[in-house]
mmCIF file as Biopython writes it, N, C-alpha, C and O atoms, coordinates in Angstrom:
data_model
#
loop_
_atom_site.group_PDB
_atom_site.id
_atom_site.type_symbol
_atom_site.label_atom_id
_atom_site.label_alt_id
_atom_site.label_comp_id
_atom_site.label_asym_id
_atom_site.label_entity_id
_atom_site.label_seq_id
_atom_site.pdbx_PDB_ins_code
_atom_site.Cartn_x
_atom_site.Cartn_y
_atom_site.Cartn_z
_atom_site.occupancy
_atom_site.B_iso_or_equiv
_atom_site.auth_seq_id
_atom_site.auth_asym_id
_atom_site.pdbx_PDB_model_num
ATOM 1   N N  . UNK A ? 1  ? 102.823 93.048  96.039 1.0 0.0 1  A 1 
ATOM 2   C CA . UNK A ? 1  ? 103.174 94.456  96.081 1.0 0.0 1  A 1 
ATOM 3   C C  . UNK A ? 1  ? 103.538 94.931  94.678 1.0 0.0 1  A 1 
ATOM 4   O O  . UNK A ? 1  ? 104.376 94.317  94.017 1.0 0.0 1  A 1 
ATOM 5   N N  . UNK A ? 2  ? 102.858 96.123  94.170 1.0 0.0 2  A 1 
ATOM 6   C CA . UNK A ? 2  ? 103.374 96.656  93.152 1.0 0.0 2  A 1 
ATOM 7   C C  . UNK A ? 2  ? 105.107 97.395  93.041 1.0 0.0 2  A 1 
ATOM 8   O O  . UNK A ? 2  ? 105.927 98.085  93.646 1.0 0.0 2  A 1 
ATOM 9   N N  . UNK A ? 3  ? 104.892 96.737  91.963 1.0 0.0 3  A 1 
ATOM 10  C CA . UNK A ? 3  ? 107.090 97.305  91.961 1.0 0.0 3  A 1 
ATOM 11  C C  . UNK A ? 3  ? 107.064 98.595  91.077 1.0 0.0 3  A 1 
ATOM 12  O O  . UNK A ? 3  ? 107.990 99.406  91.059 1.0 0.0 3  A 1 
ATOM 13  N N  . UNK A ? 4  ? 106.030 98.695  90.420 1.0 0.0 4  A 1 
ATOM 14  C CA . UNK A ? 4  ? 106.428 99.929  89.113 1.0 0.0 4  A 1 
ATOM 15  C C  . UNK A ? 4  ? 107.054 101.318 90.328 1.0 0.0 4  A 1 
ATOM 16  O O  . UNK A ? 4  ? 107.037 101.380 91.557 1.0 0.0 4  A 1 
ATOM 17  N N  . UNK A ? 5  ? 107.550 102.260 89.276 1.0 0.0 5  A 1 
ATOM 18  C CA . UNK A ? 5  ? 108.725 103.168 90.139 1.0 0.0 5  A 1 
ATOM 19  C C  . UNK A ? 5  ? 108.155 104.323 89.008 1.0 0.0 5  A 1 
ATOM 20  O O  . UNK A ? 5  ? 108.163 103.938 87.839 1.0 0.0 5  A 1 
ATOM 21  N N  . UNK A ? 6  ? 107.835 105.223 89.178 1.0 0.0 6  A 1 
ATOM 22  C CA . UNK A ? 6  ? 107.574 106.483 88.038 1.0 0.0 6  A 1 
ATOM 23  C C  . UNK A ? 6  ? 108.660 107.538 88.762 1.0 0.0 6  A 1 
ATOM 24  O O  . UNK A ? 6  ? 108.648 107.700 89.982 1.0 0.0 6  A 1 
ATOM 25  N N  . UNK A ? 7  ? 109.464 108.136 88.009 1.0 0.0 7  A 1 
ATOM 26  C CA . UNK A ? 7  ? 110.270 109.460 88.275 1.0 0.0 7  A 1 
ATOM 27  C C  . UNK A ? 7  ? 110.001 110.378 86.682 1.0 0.0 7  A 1 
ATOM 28  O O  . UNK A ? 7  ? 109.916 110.083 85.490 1.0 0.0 7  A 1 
ATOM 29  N N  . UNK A ? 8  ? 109.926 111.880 87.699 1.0 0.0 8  A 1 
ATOM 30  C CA . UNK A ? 8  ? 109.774 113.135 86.548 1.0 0.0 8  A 1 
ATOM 31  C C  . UNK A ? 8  ? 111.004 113.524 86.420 1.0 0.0 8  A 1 
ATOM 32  O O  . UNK A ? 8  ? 111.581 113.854 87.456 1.0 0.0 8  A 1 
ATOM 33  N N  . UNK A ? 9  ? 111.646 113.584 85.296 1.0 0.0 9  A 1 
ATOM 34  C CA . UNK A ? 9  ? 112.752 114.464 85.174 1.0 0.0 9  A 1 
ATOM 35  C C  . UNK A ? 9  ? 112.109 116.073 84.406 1.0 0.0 9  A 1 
ATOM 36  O O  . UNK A ? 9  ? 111.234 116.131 83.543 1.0 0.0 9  A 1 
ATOM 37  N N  . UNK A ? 10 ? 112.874 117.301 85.053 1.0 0.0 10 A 1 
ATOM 38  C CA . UNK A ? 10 ? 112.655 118.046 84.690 1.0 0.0 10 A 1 
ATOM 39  C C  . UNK A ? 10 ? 113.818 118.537 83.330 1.0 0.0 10 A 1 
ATOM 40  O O  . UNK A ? 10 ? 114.955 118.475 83.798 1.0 0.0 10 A 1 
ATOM 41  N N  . UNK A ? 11 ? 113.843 118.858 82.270 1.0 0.0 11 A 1 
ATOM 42  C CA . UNK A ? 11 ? 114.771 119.127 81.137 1.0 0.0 11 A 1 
ATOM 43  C C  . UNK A ? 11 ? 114.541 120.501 81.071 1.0 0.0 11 A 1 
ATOM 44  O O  . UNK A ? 11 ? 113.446 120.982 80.778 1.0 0.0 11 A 1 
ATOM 45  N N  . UNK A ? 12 ? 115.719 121.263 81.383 1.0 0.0 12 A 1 
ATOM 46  C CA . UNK A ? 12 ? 115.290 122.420 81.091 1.0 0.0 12 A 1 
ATOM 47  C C  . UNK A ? 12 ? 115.658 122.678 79.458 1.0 0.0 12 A 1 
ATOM 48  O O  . UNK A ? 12 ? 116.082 121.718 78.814 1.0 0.0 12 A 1 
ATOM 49  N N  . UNK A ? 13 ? 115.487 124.002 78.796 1.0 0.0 13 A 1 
ATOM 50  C CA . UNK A ? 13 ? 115.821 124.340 77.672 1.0 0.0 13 A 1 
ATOM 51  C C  . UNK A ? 13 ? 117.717 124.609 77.476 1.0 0.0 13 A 1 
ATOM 52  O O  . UNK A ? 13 ? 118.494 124.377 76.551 1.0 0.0 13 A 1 
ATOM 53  N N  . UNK A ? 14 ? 117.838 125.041 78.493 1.0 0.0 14 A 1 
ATOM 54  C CA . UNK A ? 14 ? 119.346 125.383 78.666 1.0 0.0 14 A 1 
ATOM 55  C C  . UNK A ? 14 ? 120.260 124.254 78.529 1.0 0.0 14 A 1 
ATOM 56  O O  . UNK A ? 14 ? 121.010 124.221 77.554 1.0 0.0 14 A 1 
ATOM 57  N N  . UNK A ? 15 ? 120.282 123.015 79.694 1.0 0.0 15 A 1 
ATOM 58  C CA . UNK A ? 15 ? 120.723 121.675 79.852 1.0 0.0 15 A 1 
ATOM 59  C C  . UNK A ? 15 ? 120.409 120.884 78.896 1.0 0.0 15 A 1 
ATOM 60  O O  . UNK A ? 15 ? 121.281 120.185 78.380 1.0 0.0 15 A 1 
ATOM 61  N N  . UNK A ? 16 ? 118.968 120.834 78.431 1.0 0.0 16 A 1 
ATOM 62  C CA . UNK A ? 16 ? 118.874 119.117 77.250 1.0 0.0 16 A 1 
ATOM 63  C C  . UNK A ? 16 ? 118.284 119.593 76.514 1.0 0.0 16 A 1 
ATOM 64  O O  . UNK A ? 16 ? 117.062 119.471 76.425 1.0 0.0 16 A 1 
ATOM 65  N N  . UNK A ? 17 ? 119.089 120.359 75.688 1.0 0.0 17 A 1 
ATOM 66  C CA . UNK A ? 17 ? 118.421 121.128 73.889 1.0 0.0 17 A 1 
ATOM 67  C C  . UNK A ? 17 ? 119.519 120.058 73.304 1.0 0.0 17 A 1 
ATOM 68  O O  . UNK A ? 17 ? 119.079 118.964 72.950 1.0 0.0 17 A 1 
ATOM 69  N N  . UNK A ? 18 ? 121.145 120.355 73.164 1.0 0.0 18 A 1 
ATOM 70  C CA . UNK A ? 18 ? 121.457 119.718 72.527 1.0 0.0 18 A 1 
ATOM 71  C C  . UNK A ? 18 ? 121.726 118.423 72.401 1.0 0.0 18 A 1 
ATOM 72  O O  . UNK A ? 18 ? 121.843 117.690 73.383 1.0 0.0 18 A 1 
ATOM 73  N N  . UNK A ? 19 ? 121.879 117.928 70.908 1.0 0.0 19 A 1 
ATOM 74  C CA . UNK A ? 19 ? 121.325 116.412 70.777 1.0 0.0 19 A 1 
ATOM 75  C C  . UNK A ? 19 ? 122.249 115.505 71.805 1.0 0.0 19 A 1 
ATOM 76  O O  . UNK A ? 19 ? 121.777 114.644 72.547 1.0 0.0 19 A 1 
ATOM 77  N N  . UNK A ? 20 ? 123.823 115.895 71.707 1.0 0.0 20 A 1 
ATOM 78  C CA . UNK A ? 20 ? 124.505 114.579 72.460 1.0 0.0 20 A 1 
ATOM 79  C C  . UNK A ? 20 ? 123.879 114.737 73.989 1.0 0.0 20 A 1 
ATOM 80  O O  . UNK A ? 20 ? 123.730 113.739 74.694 1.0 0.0 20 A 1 
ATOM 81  N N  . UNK A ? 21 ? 123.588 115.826 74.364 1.0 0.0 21 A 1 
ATOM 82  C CA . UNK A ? 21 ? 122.522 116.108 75.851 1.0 0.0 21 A 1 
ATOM 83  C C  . UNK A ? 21 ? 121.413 114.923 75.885 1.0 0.0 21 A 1 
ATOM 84  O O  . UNK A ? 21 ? 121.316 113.991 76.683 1.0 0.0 21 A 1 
ATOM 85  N N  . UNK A ? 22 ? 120.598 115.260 74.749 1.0 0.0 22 A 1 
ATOM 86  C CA . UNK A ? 22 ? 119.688 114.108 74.611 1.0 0.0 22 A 1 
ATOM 87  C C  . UNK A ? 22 ? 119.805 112.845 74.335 1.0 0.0 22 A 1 
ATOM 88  O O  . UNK A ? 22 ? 118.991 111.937 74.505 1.0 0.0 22 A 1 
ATOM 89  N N  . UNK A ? 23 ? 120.766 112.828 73.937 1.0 0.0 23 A 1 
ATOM 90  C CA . UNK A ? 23 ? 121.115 111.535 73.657 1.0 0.0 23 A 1 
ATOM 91  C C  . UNK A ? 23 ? 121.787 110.523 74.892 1.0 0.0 23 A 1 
ATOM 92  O O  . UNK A ? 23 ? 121.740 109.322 75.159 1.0 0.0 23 A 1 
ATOM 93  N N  . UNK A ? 24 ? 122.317 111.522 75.367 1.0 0.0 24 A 1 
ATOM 94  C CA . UNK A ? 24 ? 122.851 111.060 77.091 1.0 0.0 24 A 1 
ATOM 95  C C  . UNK A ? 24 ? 121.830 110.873 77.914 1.0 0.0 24 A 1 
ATOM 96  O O  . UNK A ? 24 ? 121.868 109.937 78.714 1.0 0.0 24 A 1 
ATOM 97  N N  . UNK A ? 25 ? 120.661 111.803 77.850 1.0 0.0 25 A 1 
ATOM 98  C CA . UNK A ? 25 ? 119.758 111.568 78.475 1.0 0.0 25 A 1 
ATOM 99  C C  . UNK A ? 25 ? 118.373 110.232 78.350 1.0 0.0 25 A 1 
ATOM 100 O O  . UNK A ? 25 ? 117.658 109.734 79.219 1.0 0.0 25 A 1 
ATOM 101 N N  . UNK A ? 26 ? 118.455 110.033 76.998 1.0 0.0 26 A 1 
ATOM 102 C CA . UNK A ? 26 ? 117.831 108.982 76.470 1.0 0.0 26 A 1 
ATOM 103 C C  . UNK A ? 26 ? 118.558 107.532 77.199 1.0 0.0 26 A 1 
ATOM 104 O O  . UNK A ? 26 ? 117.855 106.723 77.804 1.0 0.0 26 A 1 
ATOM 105 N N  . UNK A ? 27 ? 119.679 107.399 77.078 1.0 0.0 27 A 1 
ATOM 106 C CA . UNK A ? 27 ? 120.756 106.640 77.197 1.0 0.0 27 A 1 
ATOM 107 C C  . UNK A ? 27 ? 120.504 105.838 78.678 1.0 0.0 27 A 1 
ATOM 108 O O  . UNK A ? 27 ? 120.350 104.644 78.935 1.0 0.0 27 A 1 
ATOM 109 N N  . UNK A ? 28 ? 120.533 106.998 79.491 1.0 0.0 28 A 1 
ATOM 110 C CA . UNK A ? 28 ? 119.933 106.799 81.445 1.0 0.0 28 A 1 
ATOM 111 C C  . UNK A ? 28 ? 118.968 106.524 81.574 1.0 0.0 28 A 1 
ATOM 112 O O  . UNK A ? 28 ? 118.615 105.927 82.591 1.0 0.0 28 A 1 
ATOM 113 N N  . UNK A ? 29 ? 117.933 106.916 80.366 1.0 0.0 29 A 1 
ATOM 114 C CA . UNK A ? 29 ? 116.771 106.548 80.857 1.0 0.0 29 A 1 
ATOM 115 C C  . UNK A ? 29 ? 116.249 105.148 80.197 1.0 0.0 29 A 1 
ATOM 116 O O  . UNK A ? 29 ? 115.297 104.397 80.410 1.0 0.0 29 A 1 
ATOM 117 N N  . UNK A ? 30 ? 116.849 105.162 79.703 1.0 0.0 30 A 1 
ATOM 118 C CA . UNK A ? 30 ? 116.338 103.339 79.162 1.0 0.0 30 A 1 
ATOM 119 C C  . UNK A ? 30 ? 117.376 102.220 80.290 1.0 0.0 30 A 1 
ATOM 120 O O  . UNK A ? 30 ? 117.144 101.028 80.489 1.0 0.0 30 A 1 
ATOM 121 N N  . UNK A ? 31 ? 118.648 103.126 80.960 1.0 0.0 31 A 1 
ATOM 122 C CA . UNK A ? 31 ? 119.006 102.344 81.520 1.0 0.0 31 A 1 
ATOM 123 C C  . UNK A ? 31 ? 118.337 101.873 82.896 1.0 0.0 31 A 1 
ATOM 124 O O  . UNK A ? 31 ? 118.618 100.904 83.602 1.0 0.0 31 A 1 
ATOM 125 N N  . UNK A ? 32 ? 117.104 103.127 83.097 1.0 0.0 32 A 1 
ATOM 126 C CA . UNK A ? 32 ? 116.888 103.154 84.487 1.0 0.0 32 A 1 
ATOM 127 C C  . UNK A ? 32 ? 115.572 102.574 84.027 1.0 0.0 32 A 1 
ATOM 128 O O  . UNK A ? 32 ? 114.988 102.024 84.960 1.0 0.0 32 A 1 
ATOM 129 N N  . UNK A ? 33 ? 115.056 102.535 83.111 1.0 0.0 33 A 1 
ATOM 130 C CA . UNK A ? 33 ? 113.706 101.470 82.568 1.0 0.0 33 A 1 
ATOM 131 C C  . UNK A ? 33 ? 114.198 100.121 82.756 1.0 0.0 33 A 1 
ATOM 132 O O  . UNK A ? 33 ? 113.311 99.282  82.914 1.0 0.0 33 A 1 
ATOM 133 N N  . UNK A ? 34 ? 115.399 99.705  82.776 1.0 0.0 34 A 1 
ATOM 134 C CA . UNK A ? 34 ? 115.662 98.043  82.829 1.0 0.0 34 A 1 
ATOM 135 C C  . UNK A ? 34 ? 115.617 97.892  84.096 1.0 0.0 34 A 1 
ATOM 136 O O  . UNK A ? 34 ? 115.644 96.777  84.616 1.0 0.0 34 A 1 
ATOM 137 N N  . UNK A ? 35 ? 115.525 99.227  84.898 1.0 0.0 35 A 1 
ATOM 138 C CA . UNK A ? 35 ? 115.686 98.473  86.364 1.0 0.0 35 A 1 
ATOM 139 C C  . UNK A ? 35 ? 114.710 98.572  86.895 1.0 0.0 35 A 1 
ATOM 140 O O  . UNK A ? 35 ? 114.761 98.676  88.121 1.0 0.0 35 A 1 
ATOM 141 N N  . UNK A ? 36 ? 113.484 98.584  86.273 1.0 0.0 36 A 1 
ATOM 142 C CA . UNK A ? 36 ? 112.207 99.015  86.931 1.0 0.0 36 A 1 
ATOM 143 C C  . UNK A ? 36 ? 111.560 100.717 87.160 1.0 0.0 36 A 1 
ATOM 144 O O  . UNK A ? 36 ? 110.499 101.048 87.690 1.0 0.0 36 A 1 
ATOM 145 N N  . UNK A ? 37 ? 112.519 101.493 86.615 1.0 0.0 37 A 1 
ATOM 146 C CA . UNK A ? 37 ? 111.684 102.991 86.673 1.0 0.0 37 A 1 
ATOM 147 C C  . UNK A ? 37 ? 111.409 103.621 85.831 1.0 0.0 37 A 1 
ATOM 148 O O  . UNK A ? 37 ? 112.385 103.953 85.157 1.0 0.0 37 A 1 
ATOM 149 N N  . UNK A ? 38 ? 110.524 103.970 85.513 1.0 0.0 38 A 1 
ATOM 150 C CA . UNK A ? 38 ? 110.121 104.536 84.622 1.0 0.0 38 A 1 
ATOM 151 C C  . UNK A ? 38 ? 109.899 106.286 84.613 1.0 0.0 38 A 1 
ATOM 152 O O  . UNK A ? 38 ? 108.847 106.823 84.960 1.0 0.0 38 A 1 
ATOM 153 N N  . UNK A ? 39 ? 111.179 107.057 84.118 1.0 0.0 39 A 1 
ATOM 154 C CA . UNK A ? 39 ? 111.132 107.916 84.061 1.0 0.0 39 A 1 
ATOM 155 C C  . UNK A ? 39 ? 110.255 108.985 82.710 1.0 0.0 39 A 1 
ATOM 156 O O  . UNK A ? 39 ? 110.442 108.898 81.497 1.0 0.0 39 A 1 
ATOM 157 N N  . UNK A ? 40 ? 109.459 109.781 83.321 1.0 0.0 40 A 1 
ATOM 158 C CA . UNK A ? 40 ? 108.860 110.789 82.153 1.0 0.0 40 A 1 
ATOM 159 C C  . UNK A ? 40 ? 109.746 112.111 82.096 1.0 0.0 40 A 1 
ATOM 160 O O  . UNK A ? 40 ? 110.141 112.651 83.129 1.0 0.0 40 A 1 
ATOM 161 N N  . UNK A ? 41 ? 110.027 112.586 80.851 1.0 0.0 41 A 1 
ATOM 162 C CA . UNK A ? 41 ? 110.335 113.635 81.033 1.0 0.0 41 A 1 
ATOM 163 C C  . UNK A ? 41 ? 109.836 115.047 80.922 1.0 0.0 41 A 1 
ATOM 164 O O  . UNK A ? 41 ? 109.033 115.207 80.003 1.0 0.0 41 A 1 
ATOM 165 N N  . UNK A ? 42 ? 110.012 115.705 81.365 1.0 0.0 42 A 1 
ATOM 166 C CA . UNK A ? 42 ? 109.298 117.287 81.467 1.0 0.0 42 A 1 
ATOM 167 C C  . UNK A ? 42 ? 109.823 118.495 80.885 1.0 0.0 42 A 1 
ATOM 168 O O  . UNK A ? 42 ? 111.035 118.614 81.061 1.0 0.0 42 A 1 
ATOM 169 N N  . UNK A ? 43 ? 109.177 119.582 80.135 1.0 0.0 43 A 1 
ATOM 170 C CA . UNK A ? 43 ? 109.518 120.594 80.076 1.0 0.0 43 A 1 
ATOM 171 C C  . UNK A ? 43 ? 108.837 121.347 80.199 1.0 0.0 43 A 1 
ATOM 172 O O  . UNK A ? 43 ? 107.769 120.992 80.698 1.0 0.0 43 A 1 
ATOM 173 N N  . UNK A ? 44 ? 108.959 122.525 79.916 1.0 0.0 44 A 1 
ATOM 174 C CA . UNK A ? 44 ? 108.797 123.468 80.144 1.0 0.0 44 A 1 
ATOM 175 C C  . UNK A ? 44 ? 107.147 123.706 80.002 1.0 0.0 44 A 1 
ATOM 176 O O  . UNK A ? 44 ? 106.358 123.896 80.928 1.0 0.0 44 A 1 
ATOM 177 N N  . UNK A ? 45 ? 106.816 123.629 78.356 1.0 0.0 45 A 1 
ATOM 178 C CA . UNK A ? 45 ? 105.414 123.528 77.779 1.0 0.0 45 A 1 
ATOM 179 C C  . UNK A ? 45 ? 104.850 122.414 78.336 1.0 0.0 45 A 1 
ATOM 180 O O  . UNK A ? 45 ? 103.704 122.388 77.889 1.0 0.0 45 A 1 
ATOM 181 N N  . UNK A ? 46 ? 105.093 121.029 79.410 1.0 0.0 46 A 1 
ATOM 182 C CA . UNK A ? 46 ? 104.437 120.594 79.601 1.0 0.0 46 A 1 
ATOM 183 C C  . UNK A ? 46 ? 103.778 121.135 80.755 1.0 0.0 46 A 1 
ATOM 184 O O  . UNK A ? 46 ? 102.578 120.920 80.920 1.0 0.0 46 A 1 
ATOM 185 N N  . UNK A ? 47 ? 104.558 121.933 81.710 1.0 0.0 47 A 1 
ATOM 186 C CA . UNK A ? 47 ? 103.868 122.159 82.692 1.0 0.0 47 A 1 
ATOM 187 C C  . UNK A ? 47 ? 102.871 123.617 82.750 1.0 0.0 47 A 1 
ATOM 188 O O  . UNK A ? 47 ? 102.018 123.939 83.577 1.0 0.0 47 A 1 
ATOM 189 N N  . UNK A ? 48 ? 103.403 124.388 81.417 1.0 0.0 48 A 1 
ATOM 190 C CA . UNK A ? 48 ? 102.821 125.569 81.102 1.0 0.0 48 A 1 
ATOM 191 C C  . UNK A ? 48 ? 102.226 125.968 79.750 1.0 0.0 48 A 1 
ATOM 192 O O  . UNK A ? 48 ? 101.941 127.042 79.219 1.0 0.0 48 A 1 
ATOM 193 N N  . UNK A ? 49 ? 102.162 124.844 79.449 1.0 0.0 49 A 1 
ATOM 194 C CA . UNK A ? 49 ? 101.355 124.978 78.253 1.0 0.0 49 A 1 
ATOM 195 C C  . UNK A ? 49 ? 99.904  124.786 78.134 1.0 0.0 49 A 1 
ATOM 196 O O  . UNK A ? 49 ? 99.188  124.810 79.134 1.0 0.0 49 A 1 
ATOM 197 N N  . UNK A ? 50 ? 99.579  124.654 77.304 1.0 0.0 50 A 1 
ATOM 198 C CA . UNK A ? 50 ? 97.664  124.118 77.391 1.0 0.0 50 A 1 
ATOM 199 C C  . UNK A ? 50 ? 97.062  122.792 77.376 1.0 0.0 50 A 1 
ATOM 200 O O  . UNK A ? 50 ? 96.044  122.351 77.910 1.0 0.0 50 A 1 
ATOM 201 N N  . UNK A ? 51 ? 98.139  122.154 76.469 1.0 0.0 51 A 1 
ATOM 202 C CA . UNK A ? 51 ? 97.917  121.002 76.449 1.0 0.0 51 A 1 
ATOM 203 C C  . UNK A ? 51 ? 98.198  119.929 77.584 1.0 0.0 51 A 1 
ATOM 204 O O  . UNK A ? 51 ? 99.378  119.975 77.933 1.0 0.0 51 A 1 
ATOM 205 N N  . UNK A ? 52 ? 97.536  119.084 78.182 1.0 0.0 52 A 1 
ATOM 206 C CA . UNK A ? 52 ? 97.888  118.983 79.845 1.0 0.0 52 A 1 
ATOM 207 C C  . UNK A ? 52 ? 98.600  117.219 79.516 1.0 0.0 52 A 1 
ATOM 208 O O  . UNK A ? 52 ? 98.160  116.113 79.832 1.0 0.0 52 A 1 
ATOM 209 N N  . UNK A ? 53 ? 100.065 117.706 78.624 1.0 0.0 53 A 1 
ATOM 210 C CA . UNK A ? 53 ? 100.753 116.268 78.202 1.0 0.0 53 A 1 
ATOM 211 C C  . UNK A ? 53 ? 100.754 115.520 79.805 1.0 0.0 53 A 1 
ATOM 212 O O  . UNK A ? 53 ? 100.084 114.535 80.115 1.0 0.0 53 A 1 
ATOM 213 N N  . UNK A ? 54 ? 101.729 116.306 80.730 1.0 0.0 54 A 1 
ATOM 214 C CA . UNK A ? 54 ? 102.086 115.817 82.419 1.0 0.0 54 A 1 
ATOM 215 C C  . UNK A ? 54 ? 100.823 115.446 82.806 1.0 0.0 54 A 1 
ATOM 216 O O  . UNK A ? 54 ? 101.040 115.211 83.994 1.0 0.0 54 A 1 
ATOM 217 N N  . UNK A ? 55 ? 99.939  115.282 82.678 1.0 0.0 55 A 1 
ATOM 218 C CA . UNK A ? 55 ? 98.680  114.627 83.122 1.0 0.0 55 A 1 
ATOM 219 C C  . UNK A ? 55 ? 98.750  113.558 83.059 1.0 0.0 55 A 1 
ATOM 220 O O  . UNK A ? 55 ? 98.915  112.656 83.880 1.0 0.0 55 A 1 
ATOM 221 N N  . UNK A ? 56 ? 98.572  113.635 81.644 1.0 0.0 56 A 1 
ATOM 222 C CA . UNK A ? 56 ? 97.998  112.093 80.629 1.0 0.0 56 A 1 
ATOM 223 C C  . UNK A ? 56 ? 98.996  111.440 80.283 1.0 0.0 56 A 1 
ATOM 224 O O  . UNK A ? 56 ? 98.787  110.512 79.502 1.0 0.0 56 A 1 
ATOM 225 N N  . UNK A ? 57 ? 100.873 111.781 80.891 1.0 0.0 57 A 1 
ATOM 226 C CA . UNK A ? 57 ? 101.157 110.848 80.842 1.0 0.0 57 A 1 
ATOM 227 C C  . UNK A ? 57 ? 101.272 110.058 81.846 1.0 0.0 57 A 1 
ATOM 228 O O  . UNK A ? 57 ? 101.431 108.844 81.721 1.0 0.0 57 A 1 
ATOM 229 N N  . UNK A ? 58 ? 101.192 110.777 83.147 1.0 0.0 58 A 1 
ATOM 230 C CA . UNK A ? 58 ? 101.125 110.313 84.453 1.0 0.0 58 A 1 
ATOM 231 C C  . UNK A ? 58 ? 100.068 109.283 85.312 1.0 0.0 58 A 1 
ATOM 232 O O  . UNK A ? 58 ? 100.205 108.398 86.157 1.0 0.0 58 A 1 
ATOM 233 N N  . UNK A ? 59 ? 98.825  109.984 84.523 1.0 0.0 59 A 1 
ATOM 234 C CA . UNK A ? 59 ? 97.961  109.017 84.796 1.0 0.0 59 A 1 
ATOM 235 C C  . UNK A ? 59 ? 98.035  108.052 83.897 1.0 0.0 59 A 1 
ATOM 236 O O  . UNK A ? 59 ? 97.634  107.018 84.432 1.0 0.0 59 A 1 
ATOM 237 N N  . UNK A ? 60 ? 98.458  107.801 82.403 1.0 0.0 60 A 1 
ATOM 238 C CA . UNK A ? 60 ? 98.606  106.471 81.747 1.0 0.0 60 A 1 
ATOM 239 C C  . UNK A ? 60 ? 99.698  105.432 82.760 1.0 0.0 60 A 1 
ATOM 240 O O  . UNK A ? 60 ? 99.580  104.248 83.075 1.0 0.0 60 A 1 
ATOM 241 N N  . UNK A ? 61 ? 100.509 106.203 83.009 1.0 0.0 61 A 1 
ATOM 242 C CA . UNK A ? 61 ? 101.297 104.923 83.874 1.0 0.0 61 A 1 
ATOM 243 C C  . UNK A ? 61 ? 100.298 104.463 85.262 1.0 0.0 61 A 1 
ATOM 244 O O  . UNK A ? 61 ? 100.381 103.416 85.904 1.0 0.0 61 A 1 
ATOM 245 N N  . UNK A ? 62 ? 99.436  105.505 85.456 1.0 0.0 62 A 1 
ATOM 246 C CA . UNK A ? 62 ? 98.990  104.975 87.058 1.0 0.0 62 A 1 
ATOM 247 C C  . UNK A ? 62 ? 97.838  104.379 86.773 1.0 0.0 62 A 1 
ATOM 248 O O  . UNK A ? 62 ? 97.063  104.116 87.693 1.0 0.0 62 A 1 
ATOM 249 N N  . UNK A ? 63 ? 97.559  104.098 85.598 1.0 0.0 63 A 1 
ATOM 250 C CA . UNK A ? 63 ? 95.892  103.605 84.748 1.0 0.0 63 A 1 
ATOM 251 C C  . UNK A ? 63 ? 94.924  104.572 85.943 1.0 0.0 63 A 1 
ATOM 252 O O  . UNK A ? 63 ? 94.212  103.988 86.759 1.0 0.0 63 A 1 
ATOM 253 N N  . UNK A ? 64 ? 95.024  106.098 85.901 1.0 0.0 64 A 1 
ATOM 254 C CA . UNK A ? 64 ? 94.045  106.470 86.048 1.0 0.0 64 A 1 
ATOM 255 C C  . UNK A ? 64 ? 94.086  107.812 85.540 1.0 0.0 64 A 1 
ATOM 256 O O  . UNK A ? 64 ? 95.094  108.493 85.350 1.0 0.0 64 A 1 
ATOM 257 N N  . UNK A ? 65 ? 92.339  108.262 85.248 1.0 0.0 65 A 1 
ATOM 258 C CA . UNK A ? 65 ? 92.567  109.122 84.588 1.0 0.0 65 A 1 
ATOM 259 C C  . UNK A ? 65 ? 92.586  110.419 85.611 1.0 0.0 65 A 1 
ATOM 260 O O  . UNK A ? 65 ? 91.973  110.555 86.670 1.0 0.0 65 A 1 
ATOM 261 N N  . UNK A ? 66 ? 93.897  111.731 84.647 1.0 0.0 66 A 1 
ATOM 262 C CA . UNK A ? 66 ? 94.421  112.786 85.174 1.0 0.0 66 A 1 
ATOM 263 C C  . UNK A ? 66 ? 92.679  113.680 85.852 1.0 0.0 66 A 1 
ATOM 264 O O  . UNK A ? 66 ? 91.572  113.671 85.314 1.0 0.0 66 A 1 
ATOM 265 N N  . UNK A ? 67 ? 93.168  114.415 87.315 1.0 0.0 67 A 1 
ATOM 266 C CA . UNK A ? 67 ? 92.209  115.519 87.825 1.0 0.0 67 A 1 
ATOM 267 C C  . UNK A ? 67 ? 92.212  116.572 86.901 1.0 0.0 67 A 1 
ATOM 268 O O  . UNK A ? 67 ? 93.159  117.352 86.998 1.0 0.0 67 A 1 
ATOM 269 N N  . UNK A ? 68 ? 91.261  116.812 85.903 1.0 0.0 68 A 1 
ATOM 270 C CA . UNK A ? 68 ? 91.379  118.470 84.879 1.0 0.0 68 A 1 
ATOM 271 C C  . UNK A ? 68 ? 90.802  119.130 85.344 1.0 0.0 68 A 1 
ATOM 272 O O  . UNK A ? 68 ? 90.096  118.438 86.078 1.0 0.0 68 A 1 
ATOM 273 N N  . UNK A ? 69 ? 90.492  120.327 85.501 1.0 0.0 69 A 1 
ATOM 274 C CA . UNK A ? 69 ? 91.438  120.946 84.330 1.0 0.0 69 A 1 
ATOM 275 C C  . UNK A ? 69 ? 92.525  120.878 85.743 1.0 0.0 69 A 1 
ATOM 276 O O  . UNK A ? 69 ? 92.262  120.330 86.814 1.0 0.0 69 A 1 
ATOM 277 N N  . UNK A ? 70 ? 93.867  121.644 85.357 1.0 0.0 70 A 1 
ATOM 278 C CA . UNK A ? 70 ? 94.644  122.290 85.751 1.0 0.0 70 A 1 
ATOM 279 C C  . UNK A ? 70 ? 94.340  123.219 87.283 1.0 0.0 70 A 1 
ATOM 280 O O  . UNK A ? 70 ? 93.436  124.053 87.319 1.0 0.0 70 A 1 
ATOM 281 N N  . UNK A ? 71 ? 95.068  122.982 88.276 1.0 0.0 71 A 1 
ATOM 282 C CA . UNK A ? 71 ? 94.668  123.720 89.372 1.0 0.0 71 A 1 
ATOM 283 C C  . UNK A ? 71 ? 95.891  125.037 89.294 1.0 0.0 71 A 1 
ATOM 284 O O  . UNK A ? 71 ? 95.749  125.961 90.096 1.0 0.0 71 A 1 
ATOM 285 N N  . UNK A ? 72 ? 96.718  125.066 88.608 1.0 0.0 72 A 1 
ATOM 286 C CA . UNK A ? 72 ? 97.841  126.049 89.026 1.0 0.0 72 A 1 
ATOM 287 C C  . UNK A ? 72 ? 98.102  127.196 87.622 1.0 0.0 72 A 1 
ATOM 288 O O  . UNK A ? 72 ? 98.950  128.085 87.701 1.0 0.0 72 A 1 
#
């Protein structure tokens, strides 16, 4: 059985702009990488921007490649 664990965190601009924010947030997420999950994080431009980052990083963890373009 596969164990890998993928979670999206969403960051908004408001909550994790500043650094000790990020830095707290970095902090959880390497802690929650030792336990097997692998969290990506998200903002804003990833989900509304052009460049389709939430794709390609999603499908790199699932070794497959992202559905393009964009349905939404």
């Amino acid at each position: 059985m596969d164990e890998r664990r993928l979670g999206l965190e969403y960051d908004s601009d408001q909550w994790h702009s500043s650094t000790k924010q990020q830095l707290k947030d970095e902090t959880r997420r390497t802690e929650l990488d030792a336990l097997g999950r692998h969290i990506i994080s998200v903002r804003r431009t990833d989900l509304w921007g052009s460049y389709p980052a939430l794709e390609l990083a999603v499908g790199g963890f699932l070794c497959q490649d992202p559905r393009l373009p964009r349905r939404w």
